[in-house]
VEXDREN-2710 file (C-alpha; in Angstrom, 1 decimal):
% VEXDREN-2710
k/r/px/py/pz
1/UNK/-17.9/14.5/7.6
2/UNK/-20.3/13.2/5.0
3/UNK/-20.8/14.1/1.6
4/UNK/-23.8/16.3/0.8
5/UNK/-26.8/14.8/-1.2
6/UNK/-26.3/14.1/-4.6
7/UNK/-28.2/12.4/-7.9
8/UNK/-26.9/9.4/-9.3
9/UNK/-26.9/8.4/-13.0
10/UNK/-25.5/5.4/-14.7
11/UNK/-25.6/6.2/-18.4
12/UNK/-25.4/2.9/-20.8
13/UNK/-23.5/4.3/-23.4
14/UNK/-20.0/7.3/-23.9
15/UNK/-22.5/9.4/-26.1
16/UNK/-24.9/9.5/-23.1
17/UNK/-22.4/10.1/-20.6
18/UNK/-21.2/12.7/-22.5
19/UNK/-25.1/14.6/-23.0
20/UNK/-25.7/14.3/-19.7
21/UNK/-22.9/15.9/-18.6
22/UNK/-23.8/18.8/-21.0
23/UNK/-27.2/19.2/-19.9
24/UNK/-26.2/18.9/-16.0
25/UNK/-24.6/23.4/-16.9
26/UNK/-21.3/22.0/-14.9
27/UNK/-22.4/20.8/-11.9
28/UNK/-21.5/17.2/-12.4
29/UNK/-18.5/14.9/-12.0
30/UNK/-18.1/11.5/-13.7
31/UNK/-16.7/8.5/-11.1
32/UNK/-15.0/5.2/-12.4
33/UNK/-12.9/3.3/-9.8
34/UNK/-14.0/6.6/-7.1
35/UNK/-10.5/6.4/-5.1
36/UNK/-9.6/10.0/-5.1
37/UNK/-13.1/11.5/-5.9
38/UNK/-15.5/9.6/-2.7
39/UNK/-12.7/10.7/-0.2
40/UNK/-12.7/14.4/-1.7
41/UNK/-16.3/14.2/-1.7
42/UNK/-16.8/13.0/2.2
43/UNK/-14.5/15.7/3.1
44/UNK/-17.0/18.3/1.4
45/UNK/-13.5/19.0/-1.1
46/UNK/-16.0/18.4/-3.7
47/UNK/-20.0/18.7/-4.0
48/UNK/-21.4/18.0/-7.1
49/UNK/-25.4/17.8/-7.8
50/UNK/-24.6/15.1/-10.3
51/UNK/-22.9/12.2/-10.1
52/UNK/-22.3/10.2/-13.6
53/UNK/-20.6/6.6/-13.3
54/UNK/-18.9/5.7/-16.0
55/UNK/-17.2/2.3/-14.3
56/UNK/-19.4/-0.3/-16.5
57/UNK/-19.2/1.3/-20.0
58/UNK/-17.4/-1.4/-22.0
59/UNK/-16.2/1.2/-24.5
60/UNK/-13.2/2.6/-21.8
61/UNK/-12.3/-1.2/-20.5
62/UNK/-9.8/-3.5/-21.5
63/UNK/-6.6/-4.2/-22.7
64/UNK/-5.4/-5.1/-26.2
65/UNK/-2.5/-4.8/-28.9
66/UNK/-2.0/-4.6/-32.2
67/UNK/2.0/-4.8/-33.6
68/UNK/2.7/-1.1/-33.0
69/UNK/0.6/-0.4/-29.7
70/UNK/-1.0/-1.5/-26.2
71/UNK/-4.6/0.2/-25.6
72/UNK/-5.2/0.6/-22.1
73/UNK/-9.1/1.0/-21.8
74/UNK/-9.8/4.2/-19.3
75/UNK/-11.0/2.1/-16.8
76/UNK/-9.1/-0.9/-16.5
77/UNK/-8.1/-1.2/-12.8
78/UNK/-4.8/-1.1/-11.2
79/UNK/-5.0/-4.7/-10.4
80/UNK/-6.0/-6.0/-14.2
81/UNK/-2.6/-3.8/-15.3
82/UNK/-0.4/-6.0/-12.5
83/UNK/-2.1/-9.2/-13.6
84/UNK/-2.1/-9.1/-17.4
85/UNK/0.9/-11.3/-19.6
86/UNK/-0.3/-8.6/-22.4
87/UNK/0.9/-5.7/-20.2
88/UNK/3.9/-7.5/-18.8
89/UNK/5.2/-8.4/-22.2
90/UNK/4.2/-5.1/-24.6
91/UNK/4.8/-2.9/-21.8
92/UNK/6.5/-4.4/-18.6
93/UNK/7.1/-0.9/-16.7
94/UNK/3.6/-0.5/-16.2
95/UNK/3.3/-3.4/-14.4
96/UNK/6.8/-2.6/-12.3
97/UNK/4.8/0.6/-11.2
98/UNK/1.1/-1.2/-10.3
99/UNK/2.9/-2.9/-8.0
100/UNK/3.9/0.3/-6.0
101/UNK/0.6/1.7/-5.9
102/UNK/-0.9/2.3/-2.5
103/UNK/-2.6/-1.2/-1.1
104/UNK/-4.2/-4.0/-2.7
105/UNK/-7.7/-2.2/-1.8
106/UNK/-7.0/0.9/-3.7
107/UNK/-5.4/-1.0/-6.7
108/UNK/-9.0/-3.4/-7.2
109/UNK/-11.1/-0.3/-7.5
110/UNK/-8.4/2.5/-8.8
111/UNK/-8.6/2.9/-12.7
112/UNK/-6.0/4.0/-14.7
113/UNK/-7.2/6.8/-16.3
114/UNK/-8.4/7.7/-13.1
115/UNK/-4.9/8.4/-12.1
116/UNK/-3.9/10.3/-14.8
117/UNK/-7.1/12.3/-14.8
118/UNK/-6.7/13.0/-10.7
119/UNK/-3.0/14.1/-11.8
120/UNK/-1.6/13.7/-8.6
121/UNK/2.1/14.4/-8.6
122/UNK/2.6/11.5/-6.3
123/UNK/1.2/9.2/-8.2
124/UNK/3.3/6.7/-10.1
125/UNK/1.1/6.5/-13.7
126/UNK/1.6/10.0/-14.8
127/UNK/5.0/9.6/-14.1
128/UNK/5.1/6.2/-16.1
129/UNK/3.2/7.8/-19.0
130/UNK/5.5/10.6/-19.8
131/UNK/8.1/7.9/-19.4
132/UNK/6.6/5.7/-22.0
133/UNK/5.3/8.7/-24.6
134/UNK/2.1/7.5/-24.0
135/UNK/-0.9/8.9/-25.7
136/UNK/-3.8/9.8/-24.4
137/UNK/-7.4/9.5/-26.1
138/UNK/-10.3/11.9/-25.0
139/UNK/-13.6/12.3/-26.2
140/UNK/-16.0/14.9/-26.1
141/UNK/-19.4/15.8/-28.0
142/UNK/-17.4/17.2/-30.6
143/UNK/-15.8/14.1/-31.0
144/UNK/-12.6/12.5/-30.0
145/UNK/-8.2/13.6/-29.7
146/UNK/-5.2/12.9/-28.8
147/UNK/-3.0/14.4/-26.5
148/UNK/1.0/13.3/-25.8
149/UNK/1.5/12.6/-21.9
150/UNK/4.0/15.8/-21.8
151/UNK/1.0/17.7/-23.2
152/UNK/-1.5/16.3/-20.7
153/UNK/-0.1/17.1/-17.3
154/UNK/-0.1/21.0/-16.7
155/UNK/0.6/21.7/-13.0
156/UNK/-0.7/20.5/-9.7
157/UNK/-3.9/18.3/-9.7
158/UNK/-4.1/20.3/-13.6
159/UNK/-4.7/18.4/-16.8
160/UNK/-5.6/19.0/-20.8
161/UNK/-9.0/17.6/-20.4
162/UNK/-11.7/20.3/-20.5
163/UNK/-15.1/20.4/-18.4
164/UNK/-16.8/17.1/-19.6
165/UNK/-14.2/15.5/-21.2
166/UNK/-13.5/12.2/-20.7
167/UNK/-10.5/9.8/-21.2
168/UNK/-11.1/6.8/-23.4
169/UNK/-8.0/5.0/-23.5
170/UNK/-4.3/5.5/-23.1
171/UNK/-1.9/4.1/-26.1
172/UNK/1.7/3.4/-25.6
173/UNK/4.0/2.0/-28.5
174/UNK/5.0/-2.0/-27.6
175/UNK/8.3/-3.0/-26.5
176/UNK/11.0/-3.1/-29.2
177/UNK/14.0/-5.3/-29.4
178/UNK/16.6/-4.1/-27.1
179/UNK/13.7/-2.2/-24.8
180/UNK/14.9/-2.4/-21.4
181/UNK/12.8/-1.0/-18.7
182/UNK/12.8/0.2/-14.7
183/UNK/10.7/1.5/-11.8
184/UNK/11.6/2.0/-8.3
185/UNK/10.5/4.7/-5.3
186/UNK/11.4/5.4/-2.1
187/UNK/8.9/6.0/0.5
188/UNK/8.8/5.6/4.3
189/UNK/6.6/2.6/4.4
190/UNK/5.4/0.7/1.5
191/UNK/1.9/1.7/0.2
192/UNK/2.8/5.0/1.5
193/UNK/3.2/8.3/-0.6
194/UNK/7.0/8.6/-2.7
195/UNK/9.1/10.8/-1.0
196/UNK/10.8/10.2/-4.9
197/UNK/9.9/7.9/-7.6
198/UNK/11.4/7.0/-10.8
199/UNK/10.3/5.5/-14.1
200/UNK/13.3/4.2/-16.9
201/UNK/12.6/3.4/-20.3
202/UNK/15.5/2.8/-22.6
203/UNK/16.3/1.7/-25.6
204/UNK/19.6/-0.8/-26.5
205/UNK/21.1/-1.6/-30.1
206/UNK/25.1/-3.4/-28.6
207/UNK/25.0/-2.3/-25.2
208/UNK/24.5/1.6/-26.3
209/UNK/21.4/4.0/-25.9
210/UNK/19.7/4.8/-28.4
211/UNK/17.1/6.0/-26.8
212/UNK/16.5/7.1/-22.9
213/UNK/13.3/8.4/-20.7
214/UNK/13.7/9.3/-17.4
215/UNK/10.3/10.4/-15.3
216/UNK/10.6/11.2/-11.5
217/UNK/7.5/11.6/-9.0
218/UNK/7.1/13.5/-6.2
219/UNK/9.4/15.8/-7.4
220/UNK/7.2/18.6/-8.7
221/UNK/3.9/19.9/-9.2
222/UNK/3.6/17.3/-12.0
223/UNK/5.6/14.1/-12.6
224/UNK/9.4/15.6/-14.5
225/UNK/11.4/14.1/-17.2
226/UNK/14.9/14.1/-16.3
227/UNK/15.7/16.0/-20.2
228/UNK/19.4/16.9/-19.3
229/UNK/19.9/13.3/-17.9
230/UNK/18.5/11.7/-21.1
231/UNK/20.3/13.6/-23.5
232/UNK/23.7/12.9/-21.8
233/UNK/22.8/9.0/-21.8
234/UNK/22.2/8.7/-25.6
235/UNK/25.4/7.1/-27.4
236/UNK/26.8/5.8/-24.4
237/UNK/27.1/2.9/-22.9
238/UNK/25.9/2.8/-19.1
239/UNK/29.3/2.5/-17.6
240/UNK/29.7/4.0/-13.8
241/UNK/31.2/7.3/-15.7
242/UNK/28.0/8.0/-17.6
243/UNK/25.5/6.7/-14.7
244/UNK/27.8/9.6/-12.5
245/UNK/27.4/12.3/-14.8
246/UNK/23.5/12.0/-15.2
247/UNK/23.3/12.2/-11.6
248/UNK/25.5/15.5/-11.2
249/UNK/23.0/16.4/-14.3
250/UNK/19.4/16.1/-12.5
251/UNK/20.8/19.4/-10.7
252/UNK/19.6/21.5/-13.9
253/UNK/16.7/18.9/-14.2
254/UNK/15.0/18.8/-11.0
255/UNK/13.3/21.9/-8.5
256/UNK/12.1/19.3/-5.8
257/UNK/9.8/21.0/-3.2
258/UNK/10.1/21.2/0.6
259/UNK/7.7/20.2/2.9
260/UNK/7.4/19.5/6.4
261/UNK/9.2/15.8/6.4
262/UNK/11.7/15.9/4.0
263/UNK/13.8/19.0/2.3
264/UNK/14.0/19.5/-1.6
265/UNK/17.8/19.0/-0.9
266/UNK/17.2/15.3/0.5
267/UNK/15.0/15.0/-2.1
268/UNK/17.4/15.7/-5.0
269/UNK/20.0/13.0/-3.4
270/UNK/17.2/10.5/-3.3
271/UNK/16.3/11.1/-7.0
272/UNK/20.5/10.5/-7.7
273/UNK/20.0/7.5/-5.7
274/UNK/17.2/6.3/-7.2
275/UNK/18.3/7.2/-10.7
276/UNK/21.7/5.5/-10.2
277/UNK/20.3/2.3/-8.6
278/UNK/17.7/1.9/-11.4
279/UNK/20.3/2.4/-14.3
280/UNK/22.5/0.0/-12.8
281/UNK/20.0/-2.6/-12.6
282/UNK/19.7/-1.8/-16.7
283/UNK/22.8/-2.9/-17.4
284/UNK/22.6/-6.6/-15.8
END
């Protein structure tokens, strides 16, 4: 199939973006990077009159720090978030998870916010922005919030942002001292969708956790923090005792799904898998 006949507008500014949006009455879609929105749109998913690229507006690209936080401009690609020494050192799970996603065609053109906006529940950013406590920025005509990850991600494909909205950038507090971070998935061929994926972001003071995130994919309708898990790992150290018990513990955490490949059951052992082998590798 072949997408239906469209108009195409390249606005030079947010502001515009935003108006012309407004004045297209909700029959318009904005496109970045395009990786989930030009396949949705050939298979006829997806017809908008109005098509409003918002790939070259410099105010949602790029990458910078202050001392507390990393700004991830909206549409900063997959690839810039693998390459960047900024990202690697304020924020080094992110670039564990770029790594993972899809091929290196979809990671030159896929954006960032793109991911989170799409929302896909196989997707390894949301997962690594609830893992992180990221914020994300959105503006509107009315001007511009924030919203926590955990706030953000609603249910399948579902997200905070309201008809027009856009995302401007994503904000993530740096690595601390004692920060110690992992990301792993298991999927039938690499590139392809998780069959389960995991994000880890801890914090250390003497061996002991002071602080632990744990945010599976593929598990859900929207990427899950592992709460019980978390809570059972704070004021311990991550001995084989502890990593055991917050495997028994994803039980109350986790509702995988079925499908036609693989049952939630095999899915739950994967996640203790996973989550085992990723807190193990925390503690070299």
């Amino acid at each position: 199939m072949k997408a239906r006949a469209f108009h195409y507008v390249r606005p030079q500014s947010l502001e515009e973006a935003l108006r012309v949006f407004a004045e297209a009455d909700g029959d318009a879609v904005y496109i970045a990077g395009g990786q989930s929105l030009v396949p949705a749109m050939a298979l006829r998913l997806q017809a908008p009159q109005l098509i409003i690229d918002i790939g070259r507006l410099p105010e949602l690209h790029g990458l910078t720090a202050d001392v507390n936080h990393l700004r991830i401009g909206a549409t900063t690609r997959h690839v810039e978030i693998l390459a960047s020494d900024l990202v690697r050192r304020h924020a080094p799970l992110l670039v564990e998870a770029a790594a993972h996603v899809a091929h290196p065609a979809i990671r030159n053109r896929g954006t960032f916010a793109g991911s989170l906006a799409f929302a896909d529940p196989a997707a390894e950013f949301p997962a690594v922005a609830l893992a992180l406590d990221a914020e994300i920025e959105i503006a509107s005509l009315d001007g511009t919030r924030r919203v926590a990850a955990e706030d953000f991600f609603l249910d399948l494909y579902e997200t905070a942002l309201q008809p027009g909205e856009i995302i401007v950038a994503v904000h993530v507090s740096v690595a601390l001292p004692g920060a110690r971070s992992a990301f792993d998935e298991l999927a039938r061929r690499r590139g392809d969708y998780a069959i389960v994926g995991l994000g880890v972001n801890g914090l250390f003071e003497d061996g002991v956790v002071r602080r632990m995130r744990l945010a599976f994919l593929s598990v859900g309708p929207t990427a899950v923090r592992a709460r019980t898990a978390e809570e059972l790992l704070v004021g311990r150290r991550l001995d084989a005792g502890a990593i055991r018990e917050a495997q028994e513990a994803l039980d109350a955490d986790l509702s995988p799904m079925n499908d036609e490949q693989t049952p939630a059951g095999m899915r739950l052992h994967l996640a203790r898998v996973l989550l085992g082998r990723l807190l193990g590798r925390l503690t070299r």
